[in-house]
C-alpha positions in Angstrom: 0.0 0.0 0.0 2.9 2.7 1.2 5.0 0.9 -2.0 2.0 1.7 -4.3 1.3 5.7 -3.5 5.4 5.9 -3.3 4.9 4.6 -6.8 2.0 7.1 -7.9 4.1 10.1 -6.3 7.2 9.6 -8.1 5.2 9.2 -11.2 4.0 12.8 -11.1 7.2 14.9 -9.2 5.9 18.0 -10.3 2.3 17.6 -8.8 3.9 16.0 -5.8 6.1 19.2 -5.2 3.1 21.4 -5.7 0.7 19.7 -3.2 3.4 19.1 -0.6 4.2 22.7 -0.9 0.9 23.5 -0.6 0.4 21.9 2.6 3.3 23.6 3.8 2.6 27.0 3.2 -1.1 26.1 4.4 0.4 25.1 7.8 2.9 28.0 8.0 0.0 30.3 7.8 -1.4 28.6 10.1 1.1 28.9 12.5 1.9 32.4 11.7 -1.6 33.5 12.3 -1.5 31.9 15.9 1.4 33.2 16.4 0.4 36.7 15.5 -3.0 36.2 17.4 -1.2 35.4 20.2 1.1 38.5 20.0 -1.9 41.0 20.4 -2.8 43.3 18.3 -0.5 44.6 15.5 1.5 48.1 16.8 2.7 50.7 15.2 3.3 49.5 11.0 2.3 45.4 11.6 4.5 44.1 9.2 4.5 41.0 10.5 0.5 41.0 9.6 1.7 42.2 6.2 4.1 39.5 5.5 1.4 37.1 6.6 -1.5 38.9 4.2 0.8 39.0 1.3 2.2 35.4 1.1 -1.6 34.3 1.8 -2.7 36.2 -1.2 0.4 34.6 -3.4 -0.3 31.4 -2.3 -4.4 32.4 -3.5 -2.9 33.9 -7.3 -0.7 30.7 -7.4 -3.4 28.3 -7.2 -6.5 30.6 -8.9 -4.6 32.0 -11.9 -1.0 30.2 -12.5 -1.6 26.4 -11.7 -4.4 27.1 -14.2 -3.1 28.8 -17.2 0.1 26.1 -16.9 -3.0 23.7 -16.9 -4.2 24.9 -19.8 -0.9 25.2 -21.8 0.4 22.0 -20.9 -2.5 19.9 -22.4 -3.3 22.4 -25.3 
């Protein structure tokens, strides 16, 4: 069972890398948004919130526009 999904993962690296990666960032904003919670509220310029904001709306593009359009090239 592990042997046979090993199998399917090395068969598509790319997809693997993407939905791996996905999880990550999915868990580092996650984290970051506890950890920012759990800071109080942001003072003074919050980059911190901004950093968190702005890789949360490049992970949204990534998936919504790019992943698509490479989609769409790659089988046209």
């Amino acid at each position: 069972m592990v042997a046979d999904l090993a199998a399917r993962l090395r068969g598509y690296p790319l997809a693997t890398i993407l939905e791996l990666g996905s999880v990550v960032v999915c868990a580092l904003l996650f984290l970051g948004t506890l950890a920012l919670l759990a800071s109080g509220p942001p003072a003074g310029r919050g980059d911190p919130w901004l950093a968190l904001i702005a890789l949360g709306a490049a992970f949204v593009v990534f998936w919504t526009a790019l992943v698509p359009l490479y989609e769409r090239y790659l089988y046209s």
